[in-house]
N, C-alpha and C positions, 0 to 999 in steps of 0.2 A: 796823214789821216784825211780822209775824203769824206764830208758830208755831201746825206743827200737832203734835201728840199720839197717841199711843194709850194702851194701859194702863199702859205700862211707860217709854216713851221720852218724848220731846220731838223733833222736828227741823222743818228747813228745808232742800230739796235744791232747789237751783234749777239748770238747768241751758240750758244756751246750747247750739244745736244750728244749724250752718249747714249746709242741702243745696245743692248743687250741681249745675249742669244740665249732663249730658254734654257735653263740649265745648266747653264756658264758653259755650251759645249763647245768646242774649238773648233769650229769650221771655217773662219776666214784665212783666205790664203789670198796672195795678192791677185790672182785672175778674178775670185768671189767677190775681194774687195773693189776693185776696178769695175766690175760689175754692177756692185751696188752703186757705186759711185756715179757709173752712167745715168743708170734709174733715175737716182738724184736728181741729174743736170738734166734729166727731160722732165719731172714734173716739175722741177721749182719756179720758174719760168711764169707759169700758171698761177702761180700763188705769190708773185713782184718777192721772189728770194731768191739772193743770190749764191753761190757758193764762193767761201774763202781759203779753208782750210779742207783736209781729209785724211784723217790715220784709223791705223783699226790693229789689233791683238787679233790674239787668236779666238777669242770668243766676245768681243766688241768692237765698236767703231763707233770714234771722236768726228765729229761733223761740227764744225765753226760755219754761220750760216747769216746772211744780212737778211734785216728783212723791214720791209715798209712797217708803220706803224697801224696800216688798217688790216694786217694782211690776219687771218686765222688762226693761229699755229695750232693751234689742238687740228684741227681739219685737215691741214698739209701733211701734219704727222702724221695720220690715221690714214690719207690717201699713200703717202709713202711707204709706211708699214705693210700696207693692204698690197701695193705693186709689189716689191721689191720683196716680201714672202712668196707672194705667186710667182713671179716671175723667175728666181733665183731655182724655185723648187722645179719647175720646170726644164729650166734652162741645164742641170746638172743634176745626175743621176746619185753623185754621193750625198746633195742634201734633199734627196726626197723625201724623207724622214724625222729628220734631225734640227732640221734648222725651223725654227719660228721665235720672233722675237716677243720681247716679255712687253705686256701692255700697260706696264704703267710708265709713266713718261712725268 
């Protein structure tokens, strides 16, 4: 187990994050999920969060996730709910419709 640091502190914030697809509908499939997963690893970066872990069913996905202790998470969440609905829905013709995730978190 690897802590991180700054000048003053020491910590390790890991936190477990499961979204949810409106309506419990089944649309992850592992290209959707890869997908999102990409999303993920280009905005976290932005927000000093790392990825550790990534699973997903058929209507969610487990996301294990480091993260500084200044860093937002309500904000990161909403910036990556907000890509990764658009982006998904565009990108593939079967979730133009179907797919939007539930907003409470």
């Amino acid at each position: 187990m690897e802590f991180d640091s700054n000048a003053r502190s020491v910590f390790l914030l890991n936190y477990h994050l499961i979204l949810v697809v409106k309506y419990r509908r089944k649309v992850f499939d592992d290209t959707i999920s890869e997908r999102a997963k990409e999303i993920f690893s280009r905005i976290a970066p932005n927000y000093n969060i790392s990825l550790q872990e990534w699973g997903h069913d058929e209507d969610h996905v487990h996301i294990l996730f480091r993260v500084h202790p200044k860093t937002a998470i309500s904000k990161f969440i909403n910036a990556y709910k907000n890509a990764s609905s658009r982006l998904l829905k565009k990108g593939s013709s079967k979730l133009s419709d179907r797919f939007s995730l539930i907003r409470n978190y």
